[in-house]
N, C-alpha and C positions, 0 to 999 in steps of 0.2 A: 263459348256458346255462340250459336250463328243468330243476327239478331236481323237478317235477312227476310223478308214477306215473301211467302210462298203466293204465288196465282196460281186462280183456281180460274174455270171459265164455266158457266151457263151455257147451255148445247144453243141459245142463240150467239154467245159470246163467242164461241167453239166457229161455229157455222161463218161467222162475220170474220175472224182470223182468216179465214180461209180465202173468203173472198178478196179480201185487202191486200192478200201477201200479190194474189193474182192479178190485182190493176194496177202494182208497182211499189205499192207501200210497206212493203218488210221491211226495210232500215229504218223507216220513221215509226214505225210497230214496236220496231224492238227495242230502240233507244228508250221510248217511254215504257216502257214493259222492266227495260233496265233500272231506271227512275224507283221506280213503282217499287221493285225488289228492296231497294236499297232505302226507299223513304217516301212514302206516297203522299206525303205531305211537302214533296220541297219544292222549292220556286219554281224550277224550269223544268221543260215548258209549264206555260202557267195550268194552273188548275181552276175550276170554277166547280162550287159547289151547287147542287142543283134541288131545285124543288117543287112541288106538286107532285105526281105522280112520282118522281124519283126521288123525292126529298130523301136524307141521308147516303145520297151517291154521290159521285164528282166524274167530272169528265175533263178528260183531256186532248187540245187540238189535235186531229191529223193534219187536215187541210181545211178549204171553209167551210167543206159542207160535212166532213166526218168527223167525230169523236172515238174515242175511250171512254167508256161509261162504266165504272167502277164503283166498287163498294170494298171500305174496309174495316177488318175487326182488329183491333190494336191486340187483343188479350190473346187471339192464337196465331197474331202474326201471318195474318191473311190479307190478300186482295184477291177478289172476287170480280172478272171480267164480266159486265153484264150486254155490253152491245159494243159495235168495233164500226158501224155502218151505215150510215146515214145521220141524222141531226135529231137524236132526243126520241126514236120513235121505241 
């Protein structure tokens, strides 16, 4: 059985890929994209869970000003990209 998390992306999450891969950051995209598949919960890069408005999301570094804004459901083995671009908006 593949015990693998599938990403899924929100058409801003979609929209923010696009942008990122275009001002150089695909390697660093996808490594954590790789993470993310494998175990969205593991140390590196670190994760930081978030709240108020995103409370039950987590984000993960790009650089200082972008994240990885994710969401995950343990029970169908999902991460859900929710924003790729800019800090928390």
């Amino acid at each position: 059985m593949n015990n693998r998390y599938k990403i899924l992306y929100t058409k801003q999450g979609l929209k923010d890929k696009r942008i990122a891969f275009k001002a150089g950051y695909g390697q660093k995209i996808e490594n954590i994209l790789s993470t993310l598949k494998e175990n969205p919960f593991a140390g590196y890069p670190p994760y930081e869970k978030l709240v108020g408005d995103l409370a039950g999301a987590y984000s993960r570094r790009i650089n200082l000003k972008h994240r990885v804004v994710y969401q995950v459901y343990n029970e169908e083995r999902i991460v859900k990209i929710i924003s790729m671009w800019l800090h928390y908006e």
